[in-house]
C-alpha positions as CSV (number, residue, x, y, z in Angstrom):
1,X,50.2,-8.4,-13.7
2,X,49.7,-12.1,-14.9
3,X,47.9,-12.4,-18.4
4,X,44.8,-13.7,-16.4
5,X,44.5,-11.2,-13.8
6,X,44.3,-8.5,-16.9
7,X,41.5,-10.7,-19.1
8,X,39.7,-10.6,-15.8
9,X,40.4,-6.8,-14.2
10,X,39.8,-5.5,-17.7
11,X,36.8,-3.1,-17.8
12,X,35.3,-0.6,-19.9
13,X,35.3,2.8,-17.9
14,X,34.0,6.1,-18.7
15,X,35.8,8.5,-16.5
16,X,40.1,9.1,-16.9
17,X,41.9,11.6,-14.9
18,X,42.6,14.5,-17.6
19,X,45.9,14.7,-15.3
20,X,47.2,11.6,-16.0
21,X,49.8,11.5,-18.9
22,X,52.0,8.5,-19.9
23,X,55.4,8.9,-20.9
24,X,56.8,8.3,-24.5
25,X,58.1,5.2,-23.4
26,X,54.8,4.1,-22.0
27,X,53.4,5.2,-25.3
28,X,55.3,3.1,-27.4
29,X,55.5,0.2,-25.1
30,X,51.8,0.1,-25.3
31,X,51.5,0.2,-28.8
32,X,54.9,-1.8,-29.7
33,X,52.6,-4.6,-27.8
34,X,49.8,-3.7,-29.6
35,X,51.4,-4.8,-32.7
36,X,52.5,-8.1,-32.1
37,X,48.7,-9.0,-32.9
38,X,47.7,-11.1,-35.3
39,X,46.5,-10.1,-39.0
40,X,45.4,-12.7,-41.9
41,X,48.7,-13.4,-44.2
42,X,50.6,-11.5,-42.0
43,X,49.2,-7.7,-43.7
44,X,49.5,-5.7,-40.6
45,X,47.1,-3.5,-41.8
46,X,45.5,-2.2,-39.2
47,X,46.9,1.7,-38.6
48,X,46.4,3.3,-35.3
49,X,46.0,6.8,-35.2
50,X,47.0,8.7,-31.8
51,X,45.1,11.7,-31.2
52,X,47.0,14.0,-29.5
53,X,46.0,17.3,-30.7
54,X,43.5,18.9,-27.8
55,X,41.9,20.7,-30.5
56,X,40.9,17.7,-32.7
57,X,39.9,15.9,-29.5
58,X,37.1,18.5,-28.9
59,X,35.9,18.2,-31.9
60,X,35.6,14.2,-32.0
61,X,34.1,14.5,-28.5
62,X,31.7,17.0,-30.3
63,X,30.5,14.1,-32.7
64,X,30.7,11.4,-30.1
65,X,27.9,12.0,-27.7
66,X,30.3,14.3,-25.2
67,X,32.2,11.2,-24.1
68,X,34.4,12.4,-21.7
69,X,36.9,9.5,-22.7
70,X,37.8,11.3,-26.0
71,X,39.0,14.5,-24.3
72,X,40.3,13.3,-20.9
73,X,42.2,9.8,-21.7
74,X,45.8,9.8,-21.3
75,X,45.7,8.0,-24.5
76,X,43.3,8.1,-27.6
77,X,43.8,5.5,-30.1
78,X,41.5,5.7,-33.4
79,X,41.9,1.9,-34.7
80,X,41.8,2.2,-38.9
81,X,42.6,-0.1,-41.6
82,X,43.8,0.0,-44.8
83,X,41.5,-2.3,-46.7
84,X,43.7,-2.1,-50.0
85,X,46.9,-3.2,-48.1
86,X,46.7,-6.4,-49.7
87,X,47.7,-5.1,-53.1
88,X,50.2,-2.8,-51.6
89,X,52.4,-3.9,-48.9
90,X,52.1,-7.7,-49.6
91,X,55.4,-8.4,-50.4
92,X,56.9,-6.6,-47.9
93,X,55.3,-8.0,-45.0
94,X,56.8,-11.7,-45.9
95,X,60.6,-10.0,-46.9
96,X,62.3,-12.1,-44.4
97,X,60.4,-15.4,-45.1
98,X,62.0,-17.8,-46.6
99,X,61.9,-17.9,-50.8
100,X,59.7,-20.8,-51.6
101,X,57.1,-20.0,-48.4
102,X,57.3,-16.2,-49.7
103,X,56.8,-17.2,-53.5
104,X,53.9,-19.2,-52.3
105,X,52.3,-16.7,-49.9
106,X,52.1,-13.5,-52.2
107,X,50.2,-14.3,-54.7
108,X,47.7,-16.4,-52.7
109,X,47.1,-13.1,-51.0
110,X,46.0,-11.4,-54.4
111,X,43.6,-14.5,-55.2
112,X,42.1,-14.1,-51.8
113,X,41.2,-10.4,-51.5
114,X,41.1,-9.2,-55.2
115,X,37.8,-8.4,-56.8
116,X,36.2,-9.4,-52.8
117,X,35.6,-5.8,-50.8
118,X,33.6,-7.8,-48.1
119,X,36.6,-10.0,-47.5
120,X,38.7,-6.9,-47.5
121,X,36.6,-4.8,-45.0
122,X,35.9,-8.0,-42.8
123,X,39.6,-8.8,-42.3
124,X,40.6,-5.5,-41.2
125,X,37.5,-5.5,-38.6
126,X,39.0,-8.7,-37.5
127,X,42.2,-7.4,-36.9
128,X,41.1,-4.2,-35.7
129,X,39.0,-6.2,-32.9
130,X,42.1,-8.7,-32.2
131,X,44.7,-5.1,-32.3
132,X,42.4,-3.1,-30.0
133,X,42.2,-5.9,-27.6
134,X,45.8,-6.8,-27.4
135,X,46.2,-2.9,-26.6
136,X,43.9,-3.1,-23.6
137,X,45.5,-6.1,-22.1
138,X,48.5,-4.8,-22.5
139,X,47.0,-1.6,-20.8
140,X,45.7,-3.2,-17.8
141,X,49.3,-5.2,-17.8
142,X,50.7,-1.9,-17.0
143,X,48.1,-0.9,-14.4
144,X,46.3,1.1,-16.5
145,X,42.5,1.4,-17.8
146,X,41.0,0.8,-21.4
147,X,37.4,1.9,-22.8
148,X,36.7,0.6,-26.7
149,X,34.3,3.1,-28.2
150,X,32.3,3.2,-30.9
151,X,29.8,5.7,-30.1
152,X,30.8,8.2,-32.1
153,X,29.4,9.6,-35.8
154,X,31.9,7.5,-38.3
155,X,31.9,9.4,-41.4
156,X,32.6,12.7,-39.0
157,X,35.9,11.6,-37.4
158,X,36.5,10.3,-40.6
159,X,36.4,14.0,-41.9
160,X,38.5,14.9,-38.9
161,X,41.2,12.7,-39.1
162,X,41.4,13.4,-43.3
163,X,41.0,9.3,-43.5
164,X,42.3,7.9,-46.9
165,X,39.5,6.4,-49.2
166,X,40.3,3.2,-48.9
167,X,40.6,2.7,-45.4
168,X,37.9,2.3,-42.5
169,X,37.4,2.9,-38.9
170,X,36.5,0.0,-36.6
171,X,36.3,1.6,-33.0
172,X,38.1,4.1,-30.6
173,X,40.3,2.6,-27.3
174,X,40.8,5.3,-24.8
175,X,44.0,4.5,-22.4
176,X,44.7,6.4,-18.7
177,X,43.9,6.1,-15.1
178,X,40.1,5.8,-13.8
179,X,38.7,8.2,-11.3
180,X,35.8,6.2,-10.5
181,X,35.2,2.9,-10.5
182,X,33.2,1.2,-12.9
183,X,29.7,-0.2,-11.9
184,X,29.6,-3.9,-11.0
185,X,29.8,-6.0,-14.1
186,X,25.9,-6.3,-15.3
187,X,26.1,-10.2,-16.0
188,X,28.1,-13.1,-17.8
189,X,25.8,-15.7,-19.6
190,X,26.6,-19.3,-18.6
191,X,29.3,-21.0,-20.8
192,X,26.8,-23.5,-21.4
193,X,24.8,-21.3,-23.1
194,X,27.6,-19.3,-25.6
195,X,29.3,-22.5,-26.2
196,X,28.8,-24.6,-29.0
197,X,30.3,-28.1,-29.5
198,X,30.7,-29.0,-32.5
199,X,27.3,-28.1,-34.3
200,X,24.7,-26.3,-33.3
């Protein structure tokens, strides 16, 4: 499917086929596109978190309004980040650069995120937004149907999923095949009206 046809096919949709499974391959196709996103200095630090225990998908449906999505998608996808991976994984994420661009880019990523915990939760919402939507192209690119979620009690799956301290949830995507099809989009306000041209 061509890039276009996906932006444009894309929809949110509440029911998946509990029958449905992808593959492993399909899995890590998915998510190895997923991950060609891009993060501020290169920090890759969003972590995705596949639910696949039935169990502790009952449980997040439990806390997230009974959305059907959480128990009956093919794939569940919990999109963290780790808002101290500036000051851990730095380094490594510019190995292969070359020396002088490497020397230059570490420590310019302490002086931007130390001491700043705004900074550090907003950049990993950013590239939790830019991650989760990359996935659901790359979802509708194989044929198959998205949903981002966040209507679900934070600090609960948070409990469930034994998140680290200094990490943070942004939103759920929920990956399979649709049994219904979704309601008729509710309305697109004009471009003239959502875009700006140089000042407001």
């Amino acid at each position: 499917m061509h890039v276009h046809e996906a932006i444009r096919t894309r929809r949110a949709i509440k029911g998946f086929d509990p029958d449905f499974k992808l593959t492993a391959d399909q899995q890590t196709e998915l998510l190895t596109l997923a991950i060609q996103a891009p993060t501020a200095f290169n920090l890759q630090h969003w972590r995705l978190v596949v639910v696949e225990d039935p169990e502790l998908r009952k449980q997040m449906r439990a806390v997230a309004w009974d959305q059907s999505q959480i128990t009956d998608a093919s794939l569940l996808v919990l999109l963290t980040g780790d808002l101290a991976s500036w000051s851990k994984n730095a380094a490594r994420t510019w190995q292969d650069a070359p020396e002088p661009v490497r020397d230059f880019m570490v420590p310019a990523i302490s002086a931007y995120y130390d001491g700043k915990p705004q900074t550090q939760r907003d950049e990993v919402m950013r590239s939790a937004g830019i991650v989760g939507q990359t996935l659901m192209l790359a979802a509708r690119g194989m044929g198959l149907d998205s949903c981002p979620m966040d209507g679900f009690d934070f600090d609960a799956v948070a409990k469930l999923i034994h998140l680290p301290q200094d990490h943070a949830i942004a939103f759920i995507v929920a990956i399979g095949k649709k049994t219904r099809e979704p309601w008729p989009k509710p309305g697109q306000l004009p471009l003239s009206e959502v875009v700006i041209r140089n000042r407001f």
